[in-house]
N, C-alpha and C positions, 0 to 999 in steps of 0.2 A: 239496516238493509234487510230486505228478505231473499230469505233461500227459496227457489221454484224444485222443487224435484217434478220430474214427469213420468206419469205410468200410463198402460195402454193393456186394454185385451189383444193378445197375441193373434188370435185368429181375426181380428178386426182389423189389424194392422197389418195384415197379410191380403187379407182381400181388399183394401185401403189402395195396398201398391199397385195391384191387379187392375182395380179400376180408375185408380188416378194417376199413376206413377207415382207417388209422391209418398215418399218415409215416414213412419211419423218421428223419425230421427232427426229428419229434415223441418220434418213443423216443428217443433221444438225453436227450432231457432226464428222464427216467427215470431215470438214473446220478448225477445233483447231485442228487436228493431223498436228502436226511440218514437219512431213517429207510429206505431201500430196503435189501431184502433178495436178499444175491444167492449161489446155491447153485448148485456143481456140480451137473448134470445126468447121473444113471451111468447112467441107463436109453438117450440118445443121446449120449454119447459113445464111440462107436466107433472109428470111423474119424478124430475129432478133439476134443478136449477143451471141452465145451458148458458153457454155463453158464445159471440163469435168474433173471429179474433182476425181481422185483415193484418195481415206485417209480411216483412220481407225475409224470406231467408238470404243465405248465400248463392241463390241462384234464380230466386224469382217470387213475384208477390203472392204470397197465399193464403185460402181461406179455411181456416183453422174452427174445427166445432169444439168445443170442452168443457169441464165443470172443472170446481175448482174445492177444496175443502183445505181447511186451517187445522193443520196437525200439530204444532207447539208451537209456542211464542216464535214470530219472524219468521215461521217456515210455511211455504204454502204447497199444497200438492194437484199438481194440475193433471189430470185425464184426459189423455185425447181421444173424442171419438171418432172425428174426422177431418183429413187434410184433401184438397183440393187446389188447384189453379184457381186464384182471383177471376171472376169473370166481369166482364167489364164494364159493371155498374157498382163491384165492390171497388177496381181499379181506380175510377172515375169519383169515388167518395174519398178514397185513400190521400189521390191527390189535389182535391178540395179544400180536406183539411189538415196538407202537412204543405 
């Protein structure tokens, strides 16, 4: 089984809640939804390897931006950069394929 830890720049995650509502305490929990779907990103991965993550939290479907990097055997550490309200064409793929 793998361990997720999650880390976040502070001032990101601050101006995150400002303009989305949305924690990235609360996206977090967006990665244990079963049926969440999570796709490279090639349009911003540039400069670092993106990924985007549709899943549910405990209060609503969101759109989750992140990278991810393999810190020891089974542990993974995920970065969020940004969490958002699914809008309604991630909504509409989410439930396409769950």
């Amino acid at each position: 089984m793998i361990n997720i830890k999650f880390e976040w720049d502070l001032n990101k995650a601050n101006l995150n809640l400002i303009r989305h509502r949305i924690s990235f305490e609360e996206a977090c929990e967006a990665f244990f939804d079963p049926n969440a779907i999570d796709d490279f990103d090639v349009e911003h991965s540039v400069s670092e390897t993106r990924y985007n993550l549709i899943g549910l939290s405990s209060r609503r479907l969101l759109f989750v931006v992140h990278t991810e990097k393999k810190e020891t055997e089974g542990e993974v550490i995920v970065r969020i950069i940004s969490a958002r309200k699914a809008e309604k064409k991630h909504r509409s793929l989410y439930e396409q394929q769950n």
